[in-house]
ZADO-1210 file (C-alpha; in nm, 4 decimals, padded with zeros to 6 digits):
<atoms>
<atom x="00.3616" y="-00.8844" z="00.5827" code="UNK" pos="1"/>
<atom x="-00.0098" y="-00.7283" z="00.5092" code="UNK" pos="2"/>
<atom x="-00.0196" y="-00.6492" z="00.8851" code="UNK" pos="3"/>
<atom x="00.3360" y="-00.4958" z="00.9159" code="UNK" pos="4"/>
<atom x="00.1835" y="-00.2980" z="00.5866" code="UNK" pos="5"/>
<atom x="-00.1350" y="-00.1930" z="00.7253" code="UNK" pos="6"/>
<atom x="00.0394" y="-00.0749" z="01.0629" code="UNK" pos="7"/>
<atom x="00.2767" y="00.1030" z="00.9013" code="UNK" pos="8"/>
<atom x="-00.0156" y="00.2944" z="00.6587" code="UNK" pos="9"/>
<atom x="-00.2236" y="00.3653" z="00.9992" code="UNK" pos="10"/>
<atom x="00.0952" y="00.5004" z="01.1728" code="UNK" pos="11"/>
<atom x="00.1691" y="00.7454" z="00.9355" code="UNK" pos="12"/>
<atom x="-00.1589" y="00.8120" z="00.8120" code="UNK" pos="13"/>
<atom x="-00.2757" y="00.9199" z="01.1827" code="UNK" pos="14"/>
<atom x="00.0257" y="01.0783" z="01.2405" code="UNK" pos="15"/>
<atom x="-00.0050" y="01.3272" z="00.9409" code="UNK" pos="16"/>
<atom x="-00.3810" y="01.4186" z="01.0467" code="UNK" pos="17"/>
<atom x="-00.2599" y="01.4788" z="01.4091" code="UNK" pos="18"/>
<atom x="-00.0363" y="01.7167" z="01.2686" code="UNK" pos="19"/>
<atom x="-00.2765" y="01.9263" z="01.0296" code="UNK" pos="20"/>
<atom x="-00.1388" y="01.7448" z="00.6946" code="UNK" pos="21"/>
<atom x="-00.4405" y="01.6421" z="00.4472" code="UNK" pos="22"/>
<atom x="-00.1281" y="01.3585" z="00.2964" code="UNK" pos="23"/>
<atom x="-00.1938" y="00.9774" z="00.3055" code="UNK" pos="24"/>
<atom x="00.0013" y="00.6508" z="00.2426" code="UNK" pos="25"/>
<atom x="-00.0398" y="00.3807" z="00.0265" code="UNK" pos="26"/>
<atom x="00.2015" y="00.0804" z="-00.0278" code="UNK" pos="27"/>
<atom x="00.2040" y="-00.2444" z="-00.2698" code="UNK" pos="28"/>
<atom x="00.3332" y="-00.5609" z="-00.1731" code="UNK" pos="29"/>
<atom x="00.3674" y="-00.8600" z="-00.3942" code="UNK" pos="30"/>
<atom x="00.5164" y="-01.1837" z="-00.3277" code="UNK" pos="31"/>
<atom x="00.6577" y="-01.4501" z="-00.5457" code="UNK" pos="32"/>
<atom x="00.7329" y="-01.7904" z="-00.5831" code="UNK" pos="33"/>
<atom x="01.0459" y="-01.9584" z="-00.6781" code="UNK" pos="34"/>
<atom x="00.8699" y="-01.8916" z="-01.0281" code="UNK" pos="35"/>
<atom x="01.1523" y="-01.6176" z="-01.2576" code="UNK" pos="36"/>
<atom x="00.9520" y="-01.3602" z="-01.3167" code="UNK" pos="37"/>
<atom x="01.1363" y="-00.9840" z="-01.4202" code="UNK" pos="38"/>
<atom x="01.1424" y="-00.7063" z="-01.2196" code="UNK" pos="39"/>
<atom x="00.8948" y="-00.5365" z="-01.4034" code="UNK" pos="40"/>
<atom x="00.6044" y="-00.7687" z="-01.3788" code="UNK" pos="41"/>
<atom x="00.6704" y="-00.7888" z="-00.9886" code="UNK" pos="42"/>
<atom x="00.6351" y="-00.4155" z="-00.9671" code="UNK" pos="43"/>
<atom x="00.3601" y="-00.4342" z="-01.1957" code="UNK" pos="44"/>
<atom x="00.1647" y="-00.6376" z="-00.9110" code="UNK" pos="45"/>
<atom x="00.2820" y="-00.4335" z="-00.6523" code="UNK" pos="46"/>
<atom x="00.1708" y="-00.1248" z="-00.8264" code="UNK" pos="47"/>
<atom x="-00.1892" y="-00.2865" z="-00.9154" code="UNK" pos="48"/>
<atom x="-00.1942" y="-00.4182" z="-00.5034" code="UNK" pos="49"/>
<atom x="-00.1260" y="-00.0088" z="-00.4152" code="UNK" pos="50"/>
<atom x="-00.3875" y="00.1747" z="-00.5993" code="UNK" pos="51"/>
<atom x="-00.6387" y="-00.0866" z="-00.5165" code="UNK" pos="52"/>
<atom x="-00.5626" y="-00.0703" z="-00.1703" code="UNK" pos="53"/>
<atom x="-00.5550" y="00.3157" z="-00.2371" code="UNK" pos="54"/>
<atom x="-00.9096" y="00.3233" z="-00.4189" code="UNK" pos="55"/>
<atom x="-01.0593" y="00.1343" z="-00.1533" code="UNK" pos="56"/>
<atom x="-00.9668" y="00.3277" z="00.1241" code="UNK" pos="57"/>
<atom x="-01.1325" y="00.6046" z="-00.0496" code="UNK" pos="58"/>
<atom x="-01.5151" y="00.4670" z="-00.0498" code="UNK" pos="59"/>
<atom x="-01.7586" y="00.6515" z="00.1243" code="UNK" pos="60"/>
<atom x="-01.8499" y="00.4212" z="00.4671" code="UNK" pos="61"/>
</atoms>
């Protein structure tokens, strides 16, 4: 699922630049046991995942 993820982000990412947009993508993903958890803590973790994935991508190389 992290691959399908990352593709997707590249995809549209690349695509936007080619086009003369200055717009990016991020997406969270979380996964879950069996475990009942609520909605809101899932998107919690999905949310933390996205901005940390988001932050990162921003760090000068």
């Amino acid at each position: 699922m992290h691959q399908i993820c990352g593709d997707i982000v590249k995809t549209v990412d690349q695509t936007m630049s080619d086009s003369g947009y200055p717009v990016s993508l991020s997406i969270g993903m979380a996964t879950y046991s069996d475990t009942a958890r609520s909605v809101s803590e899932i998107l919690h973790e999905v949310d933390l995942e996205m901005y940390r994935h988001k932050t990162e991508g921003k760090k000068p190389q």
